[in-house]
C-alpha distance (Angstrom), angle and dihedral (degrees) to the residues before:
residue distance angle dihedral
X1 . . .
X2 3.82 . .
X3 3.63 94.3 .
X4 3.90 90.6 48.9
X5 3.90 82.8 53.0
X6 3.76 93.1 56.8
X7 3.89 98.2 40.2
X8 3.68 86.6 55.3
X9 3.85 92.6 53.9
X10 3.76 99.3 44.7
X11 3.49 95.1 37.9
X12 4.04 86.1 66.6
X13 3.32 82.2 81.0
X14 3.24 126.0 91.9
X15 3.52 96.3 -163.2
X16 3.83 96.4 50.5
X17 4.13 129.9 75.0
X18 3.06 134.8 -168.5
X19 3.63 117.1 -131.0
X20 3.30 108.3 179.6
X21 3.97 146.6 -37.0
X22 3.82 141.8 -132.3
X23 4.07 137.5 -142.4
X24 3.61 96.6 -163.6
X25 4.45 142.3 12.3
X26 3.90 91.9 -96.4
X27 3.83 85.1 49.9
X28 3.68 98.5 48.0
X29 3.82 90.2 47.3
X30 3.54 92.0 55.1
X31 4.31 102.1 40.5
X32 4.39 77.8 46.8
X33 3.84 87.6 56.6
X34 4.12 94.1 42.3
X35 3.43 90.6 39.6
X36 3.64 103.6 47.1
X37 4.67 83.0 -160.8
X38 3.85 112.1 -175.2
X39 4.50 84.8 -133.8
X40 3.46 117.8 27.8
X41 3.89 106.5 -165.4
X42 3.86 101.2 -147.0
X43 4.38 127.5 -173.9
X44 3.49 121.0 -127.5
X45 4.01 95.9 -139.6
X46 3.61 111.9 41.9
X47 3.50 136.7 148.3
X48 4.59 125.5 -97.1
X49 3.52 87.6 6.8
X50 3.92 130.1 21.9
X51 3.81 123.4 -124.7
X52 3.80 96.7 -109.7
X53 3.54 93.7 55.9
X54 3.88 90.1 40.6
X55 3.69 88.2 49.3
X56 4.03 92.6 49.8
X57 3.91 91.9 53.6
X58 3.51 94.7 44.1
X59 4.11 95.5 51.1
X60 3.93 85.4 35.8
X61 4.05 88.8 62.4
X62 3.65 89.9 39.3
X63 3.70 93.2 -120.1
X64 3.40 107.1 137.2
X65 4.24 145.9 -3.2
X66 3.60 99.4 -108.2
X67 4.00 132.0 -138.7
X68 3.54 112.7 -175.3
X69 3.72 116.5 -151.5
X70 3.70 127.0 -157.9
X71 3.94 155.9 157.9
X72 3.37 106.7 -136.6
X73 4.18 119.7 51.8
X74 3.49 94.9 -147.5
X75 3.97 114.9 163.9
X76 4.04 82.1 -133.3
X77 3.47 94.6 64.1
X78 3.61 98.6 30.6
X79 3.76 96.4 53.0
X80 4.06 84.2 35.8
X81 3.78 94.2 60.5
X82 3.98 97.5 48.7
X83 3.87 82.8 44.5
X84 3.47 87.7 58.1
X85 3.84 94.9 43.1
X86 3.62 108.2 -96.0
X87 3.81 112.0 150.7
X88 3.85 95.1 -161.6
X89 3.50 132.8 38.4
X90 4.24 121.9 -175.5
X91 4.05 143.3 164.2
X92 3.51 116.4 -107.2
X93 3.43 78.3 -128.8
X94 3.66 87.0 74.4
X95 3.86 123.5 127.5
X96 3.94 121.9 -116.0
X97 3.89 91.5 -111.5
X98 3.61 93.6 41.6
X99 4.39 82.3 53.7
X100 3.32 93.4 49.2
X101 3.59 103.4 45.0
X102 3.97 90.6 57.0
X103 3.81 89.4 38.8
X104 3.97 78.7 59.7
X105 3.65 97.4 42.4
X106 3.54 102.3 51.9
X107 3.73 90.3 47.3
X108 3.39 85.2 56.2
X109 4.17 90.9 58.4
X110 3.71 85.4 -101.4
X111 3.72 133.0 122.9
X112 4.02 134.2 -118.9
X113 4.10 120.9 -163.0
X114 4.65 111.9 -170.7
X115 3.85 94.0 -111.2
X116 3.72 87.1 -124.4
X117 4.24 94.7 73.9
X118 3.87 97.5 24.1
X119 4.23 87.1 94.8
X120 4.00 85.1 48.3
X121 3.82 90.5 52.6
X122 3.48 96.6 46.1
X123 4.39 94.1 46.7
X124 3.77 79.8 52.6
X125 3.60 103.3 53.0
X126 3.88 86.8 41.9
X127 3.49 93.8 42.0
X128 3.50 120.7 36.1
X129 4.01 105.7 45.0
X130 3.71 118.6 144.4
X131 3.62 128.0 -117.2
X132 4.17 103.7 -109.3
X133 4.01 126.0 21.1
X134 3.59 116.8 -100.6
X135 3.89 108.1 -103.8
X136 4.12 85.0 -152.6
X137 4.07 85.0 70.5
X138 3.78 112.6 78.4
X139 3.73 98.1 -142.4
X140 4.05 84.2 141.1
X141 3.81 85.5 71.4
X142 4.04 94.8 56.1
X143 4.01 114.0 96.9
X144 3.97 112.7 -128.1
X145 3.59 91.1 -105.7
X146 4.21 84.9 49.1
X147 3.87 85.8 55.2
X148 4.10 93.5 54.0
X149 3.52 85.1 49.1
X150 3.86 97.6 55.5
X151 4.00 86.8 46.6
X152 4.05 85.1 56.2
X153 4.05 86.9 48.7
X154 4.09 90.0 40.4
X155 4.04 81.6 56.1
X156 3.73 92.8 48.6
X157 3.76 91.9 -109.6
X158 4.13 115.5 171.3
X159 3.73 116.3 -140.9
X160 4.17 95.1 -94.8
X161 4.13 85.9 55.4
X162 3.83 93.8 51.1
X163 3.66 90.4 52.4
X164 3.53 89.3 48.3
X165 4.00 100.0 46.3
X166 3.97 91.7 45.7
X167 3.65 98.9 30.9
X168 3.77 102.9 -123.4
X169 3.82 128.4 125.3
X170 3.90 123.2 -85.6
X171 3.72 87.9 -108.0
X172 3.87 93.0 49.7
X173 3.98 86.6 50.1
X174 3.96 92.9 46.6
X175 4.16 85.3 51.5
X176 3.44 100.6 44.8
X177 4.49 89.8 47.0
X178 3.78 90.6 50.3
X179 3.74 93.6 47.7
X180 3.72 97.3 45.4
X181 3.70 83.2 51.0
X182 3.85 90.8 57.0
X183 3.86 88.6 52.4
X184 3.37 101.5 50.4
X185 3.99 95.9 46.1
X186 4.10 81.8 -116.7
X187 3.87 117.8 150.0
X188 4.11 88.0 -175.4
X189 3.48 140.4 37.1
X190 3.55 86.9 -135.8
X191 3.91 90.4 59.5
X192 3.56 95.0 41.7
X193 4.08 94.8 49.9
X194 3.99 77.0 49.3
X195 4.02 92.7 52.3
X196 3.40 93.7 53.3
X197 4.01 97.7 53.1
X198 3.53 87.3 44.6
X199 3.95 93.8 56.5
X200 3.41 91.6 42.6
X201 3.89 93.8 -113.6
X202 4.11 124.2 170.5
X203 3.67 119.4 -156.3
């Protein structure tokens, strides 16, 4: 019934299809790998094989852009799906519009937080940073310019913003995202703008 619910939503748009759905984690792995979808919209609590874990394989194999979708805006599973790679993460209590626009976004290489836990992600980033960088994170390798560009991602920052902050071109902004990306091991902004509060890193 939920997945009817969603299909009817993104299929108001004409610029979005549906390729295929899922009843389970296993299943969702599986239609992402047929598939190949540019957003695969993935539930936290589902049955053989939970969404984070189906989320982590499916950004792992480079399958899909991930937004997870959930009930419940635990930190758990909101810090759990970015962990995991997810570069959106919404209420199923989310609009159509709102669904749409992140569907777009994170097409786009972009990311989407749910309003309602984007003020808890940002108090933890500011918040809970640990004392030393992690030596395991190669933030050596970034260029200074990659560095402003994870602060713009650490600040939730789309692609237009960057350019704007560092005054660069859109293009110049999308380059120097995906390659920072590649550095850190990152297959989200979201994760990477998680990395670096983790390891304690300041842009």
């Amino acid at each position: 019934m939920i997945r009817s619910g969603l299909r009817a939503m993104l299929e108001t748009d004409p610029a979005v299809v549906v390729v295929g759905e899922a009843g389970d984690g296993d299943e969702a792995v599986v239609s992402a790998r047929r598939h190949r979808p540019d957003v695969a919209l993935v539930d936290v609590r589902m049955p053989v094989r939970d969404g984070i874990d189906a989320t982590r394989r499916i950004t792992a194999e480079g399958l899909a852009a991930v937004v997870v979708l959930t009930t419940f805006d635990l930190d758990e599973y909101v810090f759990g799906a970015i962990r995991a790679g997810a570069a959106g993460f919404l209420l199923k209590s989310t609009d159509a519009r709102t669904l749409l626009e992140a569907v777009h976004r994170v097409a786009a290489g972009e990311g989407m937080l749910s309003p309602a836990v984007t003020r808890r992600v940002l108090d933890a980033v500011a918040l809970d940073v640990p004392a030393a960088p992690s030596t395991a994170v190669p933030f050596a390798e970034l260029t200074p310019r990659e560095r402003d560009v994870l602060g713009c991602l650490a600040e939730g920052l789309g692609n237009q913003a960057i350019a704007a902050r560092l005054v660069i071109t859109e293009t110049t902004a999308k380059s120097h995202v995906s390659r920072v990306l590649m550095k850190l091991g990152c297959s989200s902004r979201l994760q990477a703008a998680v990395l670096a509060r983790d390891a304690g890193f300041a842009p």
